[in-house]
VEXDREN-2710 file (C-alpha; in Angstrom, 1 decimal):
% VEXDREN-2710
k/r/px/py/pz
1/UNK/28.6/18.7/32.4
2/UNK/29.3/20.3/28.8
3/UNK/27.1/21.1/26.2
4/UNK/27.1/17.8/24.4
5/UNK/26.3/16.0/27.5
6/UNK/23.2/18.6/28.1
7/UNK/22.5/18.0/24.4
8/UNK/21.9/14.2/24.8
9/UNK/20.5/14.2/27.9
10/UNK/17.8/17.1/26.9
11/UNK/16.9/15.2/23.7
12/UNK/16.1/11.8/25.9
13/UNK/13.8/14.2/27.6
14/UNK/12.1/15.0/24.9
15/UNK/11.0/12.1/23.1
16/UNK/8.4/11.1/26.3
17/UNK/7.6/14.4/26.5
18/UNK/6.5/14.4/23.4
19/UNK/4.6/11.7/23.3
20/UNK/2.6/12.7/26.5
21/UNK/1.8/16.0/24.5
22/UNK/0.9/14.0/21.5
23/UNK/-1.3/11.7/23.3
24/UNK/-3.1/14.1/25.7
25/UNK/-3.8/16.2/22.3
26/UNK/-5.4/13.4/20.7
27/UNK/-7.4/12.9/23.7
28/UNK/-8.3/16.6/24.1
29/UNK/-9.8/16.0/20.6
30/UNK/-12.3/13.0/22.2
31/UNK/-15.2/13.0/24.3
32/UNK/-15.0/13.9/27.9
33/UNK/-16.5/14.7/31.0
34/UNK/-15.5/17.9/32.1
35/UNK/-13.1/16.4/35.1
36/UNK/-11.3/14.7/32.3
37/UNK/-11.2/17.6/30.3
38/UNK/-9.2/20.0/33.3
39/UNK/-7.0/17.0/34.3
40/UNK/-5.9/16.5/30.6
41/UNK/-5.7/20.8/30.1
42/UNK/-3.7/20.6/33.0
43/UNK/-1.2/18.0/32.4
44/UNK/-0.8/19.7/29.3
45/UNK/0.1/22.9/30.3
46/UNK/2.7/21.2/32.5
47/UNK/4.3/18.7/29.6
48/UNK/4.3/22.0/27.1
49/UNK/6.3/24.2/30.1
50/UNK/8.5/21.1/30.1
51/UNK/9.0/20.8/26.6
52/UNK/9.3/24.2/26.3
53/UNK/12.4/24.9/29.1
54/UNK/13.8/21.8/27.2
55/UNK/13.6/23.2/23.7
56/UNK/15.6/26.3/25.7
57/UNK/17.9/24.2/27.0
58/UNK/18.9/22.6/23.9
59/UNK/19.1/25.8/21.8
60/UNK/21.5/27.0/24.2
61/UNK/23.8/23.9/24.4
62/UNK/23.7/23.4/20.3
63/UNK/24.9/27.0/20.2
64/UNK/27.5/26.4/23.1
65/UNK/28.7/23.1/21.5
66/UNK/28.8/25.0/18.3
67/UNK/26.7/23.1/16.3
68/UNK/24.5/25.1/15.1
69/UNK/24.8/26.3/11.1
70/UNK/22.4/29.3/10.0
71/UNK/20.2/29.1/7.2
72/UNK/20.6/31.7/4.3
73/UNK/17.0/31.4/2.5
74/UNK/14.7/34.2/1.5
75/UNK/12.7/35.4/4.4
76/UNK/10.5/38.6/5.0
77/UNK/12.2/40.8/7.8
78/UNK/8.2/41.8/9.3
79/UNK/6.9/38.5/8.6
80/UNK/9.4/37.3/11.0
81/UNK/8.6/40.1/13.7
82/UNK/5.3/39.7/13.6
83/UNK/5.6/36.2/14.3
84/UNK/7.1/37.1/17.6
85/UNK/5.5/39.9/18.9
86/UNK/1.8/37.8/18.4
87/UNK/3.7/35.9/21.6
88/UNK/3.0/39.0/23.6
89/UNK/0.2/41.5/24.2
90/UNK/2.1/44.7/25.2
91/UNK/5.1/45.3/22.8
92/UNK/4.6/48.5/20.9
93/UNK/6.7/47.9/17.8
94/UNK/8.2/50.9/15.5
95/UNK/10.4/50.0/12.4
96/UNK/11.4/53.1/10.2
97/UNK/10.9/52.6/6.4
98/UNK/14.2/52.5/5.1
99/UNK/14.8/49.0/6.9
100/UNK/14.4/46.3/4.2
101/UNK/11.6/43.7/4.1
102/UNK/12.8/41.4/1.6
103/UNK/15.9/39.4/2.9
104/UNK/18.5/36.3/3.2
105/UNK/19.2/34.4/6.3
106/UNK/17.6/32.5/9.2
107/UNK/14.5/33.4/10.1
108/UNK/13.8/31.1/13.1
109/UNK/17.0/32.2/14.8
110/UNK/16.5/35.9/14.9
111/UNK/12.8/35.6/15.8
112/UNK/14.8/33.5/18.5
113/UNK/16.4/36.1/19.5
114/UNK/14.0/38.5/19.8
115/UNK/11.7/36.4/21.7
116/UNK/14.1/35.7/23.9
117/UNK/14.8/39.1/24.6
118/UNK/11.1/40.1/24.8
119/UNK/10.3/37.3/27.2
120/UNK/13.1/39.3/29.6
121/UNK/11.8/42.4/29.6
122/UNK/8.1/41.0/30.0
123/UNK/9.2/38.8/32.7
124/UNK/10.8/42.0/34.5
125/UNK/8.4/44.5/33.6
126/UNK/5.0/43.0/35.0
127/UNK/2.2/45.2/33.1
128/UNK/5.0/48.4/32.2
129/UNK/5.4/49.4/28.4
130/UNK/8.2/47.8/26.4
131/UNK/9.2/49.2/23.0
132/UNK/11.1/47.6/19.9
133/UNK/12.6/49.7/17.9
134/UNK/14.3/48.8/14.3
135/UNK/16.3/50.7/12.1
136/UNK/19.4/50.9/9.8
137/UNK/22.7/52.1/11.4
138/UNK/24.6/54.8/9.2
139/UNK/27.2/54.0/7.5
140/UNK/28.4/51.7/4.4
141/UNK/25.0/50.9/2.3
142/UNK/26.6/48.6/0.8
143/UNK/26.9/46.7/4.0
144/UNK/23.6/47.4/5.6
145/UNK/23.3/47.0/9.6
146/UNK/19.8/47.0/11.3
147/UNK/19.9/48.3/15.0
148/UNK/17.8/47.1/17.3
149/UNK/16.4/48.5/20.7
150/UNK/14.3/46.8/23.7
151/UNK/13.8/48.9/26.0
152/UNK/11.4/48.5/29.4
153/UNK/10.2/50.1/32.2
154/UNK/10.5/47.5/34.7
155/UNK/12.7/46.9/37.7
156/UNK/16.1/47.4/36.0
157/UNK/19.2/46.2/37.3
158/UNK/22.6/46.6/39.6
159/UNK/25.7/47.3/38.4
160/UNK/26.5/43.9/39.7
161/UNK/23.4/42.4/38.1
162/UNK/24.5/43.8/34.5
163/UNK/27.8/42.4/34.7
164/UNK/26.4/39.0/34.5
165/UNK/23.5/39.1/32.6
166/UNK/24.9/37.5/29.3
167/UNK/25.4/34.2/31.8
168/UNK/23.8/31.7/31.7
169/UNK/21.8/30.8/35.2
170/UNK/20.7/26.9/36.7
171/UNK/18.4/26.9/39.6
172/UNK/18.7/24.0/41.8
173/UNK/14.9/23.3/41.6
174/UNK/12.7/24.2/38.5
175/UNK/10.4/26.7/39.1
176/UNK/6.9/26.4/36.7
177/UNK/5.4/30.0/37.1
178/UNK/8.8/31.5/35.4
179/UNK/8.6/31.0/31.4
180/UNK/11.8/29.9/31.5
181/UNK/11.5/28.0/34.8
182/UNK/13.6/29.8/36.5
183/UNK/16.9/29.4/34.4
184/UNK/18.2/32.4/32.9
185/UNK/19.0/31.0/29.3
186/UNK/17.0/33.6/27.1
187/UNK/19.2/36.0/27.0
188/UNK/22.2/34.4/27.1
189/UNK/21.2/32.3/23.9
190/UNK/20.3/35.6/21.9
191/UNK/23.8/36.8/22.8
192/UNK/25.4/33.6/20.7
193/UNK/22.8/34.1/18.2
194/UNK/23.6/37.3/17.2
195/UNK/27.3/36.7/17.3
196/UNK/26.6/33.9/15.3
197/UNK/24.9/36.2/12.9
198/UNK/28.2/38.5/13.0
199/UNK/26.4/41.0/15.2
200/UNK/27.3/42.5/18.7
201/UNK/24.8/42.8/21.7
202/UNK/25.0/45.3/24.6
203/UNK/22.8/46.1/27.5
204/UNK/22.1/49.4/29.6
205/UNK/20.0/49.8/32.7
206/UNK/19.2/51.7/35.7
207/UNK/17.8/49.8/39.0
208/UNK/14.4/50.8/39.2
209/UNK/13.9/52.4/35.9
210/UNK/14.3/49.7/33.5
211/UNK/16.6/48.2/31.2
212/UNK/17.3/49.1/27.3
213/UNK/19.1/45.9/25.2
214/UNK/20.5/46.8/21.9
215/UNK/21.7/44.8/18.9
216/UNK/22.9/45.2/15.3
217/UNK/23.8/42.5/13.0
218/UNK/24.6/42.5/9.7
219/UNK/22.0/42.3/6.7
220/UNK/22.2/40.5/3.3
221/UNK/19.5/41.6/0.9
222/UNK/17.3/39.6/-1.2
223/UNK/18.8/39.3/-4.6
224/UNK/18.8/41.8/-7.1
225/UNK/18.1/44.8/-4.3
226/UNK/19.9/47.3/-2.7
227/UNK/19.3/49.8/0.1
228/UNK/18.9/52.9/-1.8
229/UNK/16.5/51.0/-4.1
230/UNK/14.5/49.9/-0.7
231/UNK/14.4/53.4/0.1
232/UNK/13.2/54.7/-2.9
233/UNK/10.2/52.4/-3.0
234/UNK/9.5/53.0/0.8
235/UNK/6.5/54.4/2.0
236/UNK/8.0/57.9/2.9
237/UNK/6.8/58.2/-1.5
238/UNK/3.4/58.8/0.4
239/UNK/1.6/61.7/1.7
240/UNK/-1.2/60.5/4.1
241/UNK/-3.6/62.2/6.5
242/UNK/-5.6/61.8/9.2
243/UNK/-9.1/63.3/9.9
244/UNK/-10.5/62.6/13.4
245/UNK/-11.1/65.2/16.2
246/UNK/-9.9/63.5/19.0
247/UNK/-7.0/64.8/19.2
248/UNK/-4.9/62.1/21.4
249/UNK/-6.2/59.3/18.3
250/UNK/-5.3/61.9/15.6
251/UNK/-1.7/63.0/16.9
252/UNK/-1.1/59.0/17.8
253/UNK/-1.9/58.0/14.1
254/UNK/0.3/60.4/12.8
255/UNK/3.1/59.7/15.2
256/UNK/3.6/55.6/14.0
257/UNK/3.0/57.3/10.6
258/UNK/6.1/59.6/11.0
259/UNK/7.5/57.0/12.3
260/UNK/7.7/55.4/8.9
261/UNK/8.6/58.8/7.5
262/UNK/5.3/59.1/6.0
263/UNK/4.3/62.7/4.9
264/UNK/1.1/63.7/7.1
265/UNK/-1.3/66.3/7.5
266/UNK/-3.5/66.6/10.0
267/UNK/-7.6/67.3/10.1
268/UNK/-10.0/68.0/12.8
269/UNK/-13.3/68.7/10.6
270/UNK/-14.4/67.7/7.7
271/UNK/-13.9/71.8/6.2
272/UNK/-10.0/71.5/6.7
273/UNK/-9.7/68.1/5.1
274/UNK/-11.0/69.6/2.0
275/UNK/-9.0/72.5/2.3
276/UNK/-6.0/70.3/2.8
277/UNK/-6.6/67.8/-0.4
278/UNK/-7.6/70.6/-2.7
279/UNK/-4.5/72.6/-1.9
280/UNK/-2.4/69.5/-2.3
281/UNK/-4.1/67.9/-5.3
282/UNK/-3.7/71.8/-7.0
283/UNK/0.2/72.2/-6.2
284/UNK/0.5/68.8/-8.0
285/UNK/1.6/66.7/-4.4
286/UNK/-2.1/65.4/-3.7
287/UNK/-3.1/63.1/-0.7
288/UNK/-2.3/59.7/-1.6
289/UNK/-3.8/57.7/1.9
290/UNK/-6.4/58.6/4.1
291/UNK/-7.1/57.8/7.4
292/UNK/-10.8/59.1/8.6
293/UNK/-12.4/57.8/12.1
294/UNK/-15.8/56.5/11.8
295/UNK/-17.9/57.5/14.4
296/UNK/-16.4/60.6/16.6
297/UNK/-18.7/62.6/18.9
298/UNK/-18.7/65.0/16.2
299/UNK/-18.0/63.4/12.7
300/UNK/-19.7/60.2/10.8
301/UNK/-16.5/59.1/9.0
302/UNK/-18.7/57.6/6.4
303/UNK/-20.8/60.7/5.4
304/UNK/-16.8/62.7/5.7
305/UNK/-16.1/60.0/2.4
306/UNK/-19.3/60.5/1.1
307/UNK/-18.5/64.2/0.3
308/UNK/-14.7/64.2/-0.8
309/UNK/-15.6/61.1/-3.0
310/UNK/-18.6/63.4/-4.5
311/UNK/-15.8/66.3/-5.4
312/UNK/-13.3/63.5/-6.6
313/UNK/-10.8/64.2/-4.1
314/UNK/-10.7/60.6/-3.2
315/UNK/-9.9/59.6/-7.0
316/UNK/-6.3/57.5/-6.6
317/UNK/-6.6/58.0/-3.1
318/UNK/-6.0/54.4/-0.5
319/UNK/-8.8/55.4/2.2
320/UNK/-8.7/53.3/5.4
321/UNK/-11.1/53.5/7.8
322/UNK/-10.7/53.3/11.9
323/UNK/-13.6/52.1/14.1
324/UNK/-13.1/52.0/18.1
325/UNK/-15.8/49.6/17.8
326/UNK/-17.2/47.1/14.6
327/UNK/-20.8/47.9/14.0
328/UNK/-22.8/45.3/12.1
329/UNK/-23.2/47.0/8.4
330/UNK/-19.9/48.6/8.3
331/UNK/-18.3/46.3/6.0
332/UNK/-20.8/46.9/3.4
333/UNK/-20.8/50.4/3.7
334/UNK/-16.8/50.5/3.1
335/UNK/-17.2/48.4/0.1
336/UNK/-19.7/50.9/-1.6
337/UNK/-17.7/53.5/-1.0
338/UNK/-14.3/52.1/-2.4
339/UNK/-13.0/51.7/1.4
340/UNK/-9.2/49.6/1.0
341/UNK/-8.8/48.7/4.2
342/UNK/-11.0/49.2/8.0
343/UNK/-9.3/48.4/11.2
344/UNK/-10.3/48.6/14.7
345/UNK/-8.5/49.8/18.0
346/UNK/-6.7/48.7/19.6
347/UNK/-3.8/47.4/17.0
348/UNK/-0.2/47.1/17.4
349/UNK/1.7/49.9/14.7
350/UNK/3.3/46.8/13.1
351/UNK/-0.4/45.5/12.3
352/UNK/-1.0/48.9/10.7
353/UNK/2.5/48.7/8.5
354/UNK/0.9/45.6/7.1
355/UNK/-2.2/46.9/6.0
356/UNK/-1.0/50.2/4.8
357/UNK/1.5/48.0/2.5
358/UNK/-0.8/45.4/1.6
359/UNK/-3.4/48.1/0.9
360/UNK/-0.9/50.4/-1.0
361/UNK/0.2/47.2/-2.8
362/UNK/-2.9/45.8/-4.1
363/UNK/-4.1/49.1/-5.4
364/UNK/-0.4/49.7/-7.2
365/UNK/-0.9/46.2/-8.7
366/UNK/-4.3/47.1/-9.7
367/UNK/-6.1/44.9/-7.5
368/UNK/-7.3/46.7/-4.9
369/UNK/-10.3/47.9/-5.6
370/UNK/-13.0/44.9/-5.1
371/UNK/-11.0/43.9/-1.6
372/UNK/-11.4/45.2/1.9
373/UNK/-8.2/44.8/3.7
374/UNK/-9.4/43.6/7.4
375/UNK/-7.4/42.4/10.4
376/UNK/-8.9/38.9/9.9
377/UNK/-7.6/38.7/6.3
378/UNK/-4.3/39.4/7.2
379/UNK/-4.5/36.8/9.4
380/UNK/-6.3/34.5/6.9
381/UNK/-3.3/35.5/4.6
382/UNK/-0.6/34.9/7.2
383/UNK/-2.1/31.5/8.1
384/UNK/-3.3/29.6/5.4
385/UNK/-1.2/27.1/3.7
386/UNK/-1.7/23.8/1.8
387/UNK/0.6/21.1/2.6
388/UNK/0.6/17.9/0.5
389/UNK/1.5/15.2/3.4
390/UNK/2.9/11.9/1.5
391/UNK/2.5/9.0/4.1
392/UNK/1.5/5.5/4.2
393/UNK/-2.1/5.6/6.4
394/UNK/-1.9/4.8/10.2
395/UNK/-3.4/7.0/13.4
396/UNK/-0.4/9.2/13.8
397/UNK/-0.8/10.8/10.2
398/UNK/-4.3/11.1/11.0
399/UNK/-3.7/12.7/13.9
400/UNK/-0.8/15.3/12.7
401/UNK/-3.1/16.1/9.9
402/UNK/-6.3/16.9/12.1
403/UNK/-4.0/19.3/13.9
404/UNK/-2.6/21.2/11.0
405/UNK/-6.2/21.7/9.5
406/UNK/-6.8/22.9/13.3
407/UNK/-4.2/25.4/12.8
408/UNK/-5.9/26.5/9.9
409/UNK/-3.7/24.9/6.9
410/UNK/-5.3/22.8/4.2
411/UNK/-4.1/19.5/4.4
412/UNK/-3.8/16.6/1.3
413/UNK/-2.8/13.2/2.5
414/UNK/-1.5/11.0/0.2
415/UNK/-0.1/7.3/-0.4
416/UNK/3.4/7.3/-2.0
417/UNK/2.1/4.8/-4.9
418/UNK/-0.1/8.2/-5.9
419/UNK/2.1/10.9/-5.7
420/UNK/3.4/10.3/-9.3
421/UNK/0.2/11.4/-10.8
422/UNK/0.0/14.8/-8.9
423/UNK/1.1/18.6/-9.7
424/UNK/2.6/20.4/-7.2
425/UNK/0.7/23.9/-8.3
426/UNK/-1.4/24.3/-5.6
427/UNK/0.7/23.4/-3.0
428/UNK/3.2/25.1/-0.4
429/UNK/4.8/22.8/1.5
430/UNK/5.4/18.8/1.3
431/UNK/5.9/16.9/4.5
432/UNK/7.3/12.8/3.9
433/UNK/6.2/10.8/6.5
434/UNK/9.1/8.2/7.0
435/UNK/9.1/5.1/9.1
436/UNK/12.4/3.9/8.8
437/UNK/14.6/3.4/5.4
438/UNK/11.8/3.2/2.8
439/UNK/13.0/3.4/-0.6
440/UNK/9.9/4.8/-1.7
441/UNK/11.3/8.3/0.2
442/UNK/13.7/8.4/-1.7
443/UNK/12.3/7.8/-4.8
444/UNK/9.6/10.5/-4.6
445/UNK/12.0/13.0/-3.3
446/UNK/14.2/12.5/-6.7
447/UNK/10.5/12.9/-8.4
448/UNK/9.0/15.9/-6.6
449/UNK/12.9/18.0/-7.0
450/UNK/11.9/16.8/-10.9
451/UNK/8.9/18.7/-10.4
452/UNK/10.1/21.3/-8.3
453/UNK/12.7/22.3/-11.6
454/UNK/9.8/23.3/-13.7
455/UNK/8.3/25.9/-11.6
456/UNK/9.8/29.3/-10.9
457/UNK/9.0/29.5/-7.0
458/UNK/9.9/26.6/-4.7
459/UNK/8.1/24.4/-2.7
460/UNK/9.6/23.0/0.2
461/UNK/10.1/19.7/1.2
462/UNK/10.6/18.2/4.9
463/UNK/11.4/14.6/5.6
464/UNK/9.6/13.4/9.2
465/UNK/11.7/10.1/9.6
466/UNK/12.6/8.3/12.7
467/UNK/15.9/7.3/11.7
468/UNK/18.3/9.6/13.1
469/UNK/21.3/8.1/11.3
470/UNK/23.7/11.0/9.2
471/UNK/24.1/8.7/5.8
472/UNK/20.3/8.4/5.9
473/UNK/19.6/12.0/6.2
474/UNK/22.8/12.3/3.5
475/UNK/20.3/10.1/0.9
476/UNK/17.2/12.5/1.8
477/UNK/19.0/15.6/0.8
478/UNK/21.1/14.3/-2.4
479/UNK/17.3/13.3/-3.3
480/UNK/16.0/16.6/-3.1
481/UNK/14.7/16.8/0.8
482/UNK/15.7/20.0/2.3
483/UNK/15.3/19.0/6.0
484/UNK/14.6/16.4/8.4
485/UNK/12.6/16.2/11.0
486/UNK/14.4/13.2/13.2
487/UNK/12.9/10.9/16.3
488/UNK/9.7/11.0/18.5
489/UNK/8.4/13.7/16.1
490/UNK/5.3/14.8/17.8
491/UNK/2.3/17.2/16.0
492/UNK/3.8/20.1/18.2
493/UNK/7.2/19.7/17.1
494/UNK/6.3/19.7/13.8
495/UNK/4.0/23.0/13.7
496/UNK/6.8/24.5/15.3
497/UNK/9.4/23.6/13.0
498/UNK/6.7/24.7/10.0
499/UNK/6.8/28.4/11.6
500/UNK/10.0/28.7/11.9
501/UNK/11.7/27.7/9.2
502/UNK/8.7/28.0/5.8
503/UNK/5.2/29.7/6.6
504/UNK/7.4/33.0/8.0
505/UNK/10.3/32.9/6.0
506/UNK/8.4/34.9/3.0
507/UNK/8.8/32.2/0.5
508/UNK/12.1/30.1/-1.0
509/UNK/13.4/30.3/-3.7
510/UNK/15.1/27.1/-5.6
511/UNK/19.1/27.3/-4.3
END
């Protein structure tokens, strides 16, 4: 069979599929007795691993067939790998400062193939540490390469084994506890991905010792930057350190930190941390962030910022504080005592890039200093979105709508003959809601590009229709739509395709 009959018969697969997870979703939502409850959980953990191995096998045959064409839209490079790696719970993830955040290209195919490749070395490395790795190859900066390296600690592989690895695999029976169940697709999808992308992929491994995969692919920065600019506004401009006497915290800390190139020092007690910031505050290269651990068994991190605030060796300084464990109080205390940011263990080094940045950010920009930078504000922050949803009513916009506000987006609904007399300020992302061939699509498209013209960011805007035909899709576009959603299009689906291609792509900008 080739890859255009796998592509039809996988997309008749999905449309009942989908409607079995859109239905027992709704239902889930409903009241229930508690048998009803399990038997509806469990049929929907079956119809998701079902849509899911489908959703693999058409990636794979749209690539095969060749019909795949990549975005090139602004994205953010760590918005995009943090996306992934909150699929897992045991990637430790380093990415060295000079790789650039700000970016063009697709998004939802390279977090593709990194999950992808993360999902192998989970799969064969049951409980073992895996590492990502990111970084930019020498050479050329005016062409810019990031490598990247997964490497496990699992079972590894043959000689034999690694010679066939970029294949894909088809089991004769489906197999439900594999994530891919039981095909070997993931990897071999990455590979055309990141051919696709101009890149090259190679694998190493040793039976019994684990397996390293390595890629670089070519990177086209965000307009108006360069790598030597990226470097010179990385955070290796900062000298941090770290007071805490344990000394396995302390020396982890400052690795990620180095990691990043970050400038750090090093103090046990609170006597050598002001011997440290006195020494570099006189020779004119002072502390600029400091890490201190709040309760040790032999320092209060609280009354340590206490006394280097009282000798104003905190003045300019981003302070973060680290907590093992939350105690009820701390909050409060942090904010009287100018605290940016307070994270608890355990966090993933990538969740402490993003608060060092936003932290170091906000306080750059002069807003820093009323705001306490938490792990469940950069979540709120990542999450958040308000999507204007233009649809005639019925109780399948009801329904997509109760599940976006369940994924924590803020959701207007809206009848076409209204749209004319709202501003698109406060909004993020439109969603059209399309039976068939309505005019009136078409006619608020043309009004809301209009709209889109007078404001200097862009808003994007994503057709759900149900008519699948090319001229129709044609019309959306010349109209101002940027993409459509086409067929059975079920809540999931449509969450998914929100992740992928606007709430992680770091905003657009107008083409």
């Amino acid at each position: 069979m080739d890859a255009r009959h796998f592509i039809n018969l996988t997309t008749s697969l999905q449309q009942p599929t989908r409607r079995i997870l859109e239905t027992v979703s709704f239902l889930l939502n409903t009241e229930l007795s508690e048998e009803q409850r399990y038997d509806l959980a469990s049929l929907k953990t079956v119809a998701s691993q079902t849509q899911a191995l489908l959703e693999k096998i058409l990636d794979y045959a749209r690539l095969e067939a060749a019909e795949v064409q990549l975005e090139n839209i602004p994205f953010s490079l760590r918005s995009a790998i943090k996306f992934a790696l909150n699929q897992f719970v045991q990637i430790n993830c380093f990415i060295h400062s000079s790789v650039p955040d700000a970016l063009l290209g697709d998004p939802g195919y390279l977090r593709l193939a990194l999950i992808n490749l993360l999902e192998n070395a989970v799969k064969y490395s049951p409980g073992g540490p895996i590492t990502l790795q990111l970084q930019l190859e020498d050479g050329d900066s005016s062409r810019p390469q990031l490598y990247v390296k997964i490497q496990d600690q699992g079972i590894g592989m043959s000689a034999e084994r690694l010679q066939e690895v970029f294949e894909p695999y088809f089991p004769s029976q489906l197999d439900y506890t594999s994530p891919d169940g039981g095909y070997r697709l993931g990897v071999a999808t990455s590979r055309q991905i990141i051919q696709l992308m101009g890149g090259r992929i190679w694998v190493e491994s040793t039976l019994g010792l684990g397996t390293t995969f390595y890629f670089s692919i070519p990177l086209q920065l965000a307009v108006g930057q360069s790598v030597e600019q990226l470097r010179e506004t990385s955070l290796d401009q900062i000298k941090a350190m770290v007071i805490n006497d344990d000394s396995l915290e302390r020396t982890t800390l400052c690795q990620d930190l180095a990691s990043w190139n970050i400038a750090v020092e090093q103090a046990s007690d609170v006597d050598v941390a002001l011997k440290l910031l006195q020494e570099g505050k006189q020779a004119g290269h002072p502390v600029k962030l400091v890490f201190i651990e709040c309760r040790t068994a032999s320092l209060d991190g609280f009354v340590v910022a206490e006394n280097l605030k009282s000798r104003g060796l905190l003045d300019g300084v981003v302070l973060v504080m680290m907590a093992t464990e939350g105690q009820r109080g701390d909050a409060a205390r942090c904010r009287a005592l100018g605290v940016a940011a307070y994270l608890t263990r355990p966090f993933r080094p990538i969740e402490l890039w993003e608060m060092i940045h936003f932290a170091v950010g906000l306080r750059q920009a002069g807003r820093g200093s009323n705001t306490l930078i938490t792990r469940h504000l950069l979540r709120e922050e990542d999450s958040k979105y308000h999507i204007l949803m233009v649809a005639t009513p019925s109780a399948s916009v009801q329904h997509l709508k109760i599940l976006l506000e369940q994924q924590g987006h803020q959701v207007t609904n809206l009848e076409p003959k209204v749209v004319s007399s709202l501003r698109l300020d406060s909004f993020d992302l439109v969603l059209l809601q399309i039976g068939g061939r309505e005019v009136w699509a078409l006619e608020i498209a043309t009004y809301l590009h209009e709209m889109k013209q007078e404001r200097k960011d862009y808003i994007p805007v994503i057709a759900l229709t149900s008519d699948t035909s090319a001229d129709w899709h044609e019309s959306l576009r010349a109209s101002g739509v940027d993409d459509c959603l086409t067929g059975v299009v079920a809540a999931e689906r449509v969450i998914s395709f929100i992740e992928n291609r606007v709430l992680y792509s770091g905003g657009f900008e107008s083409p």
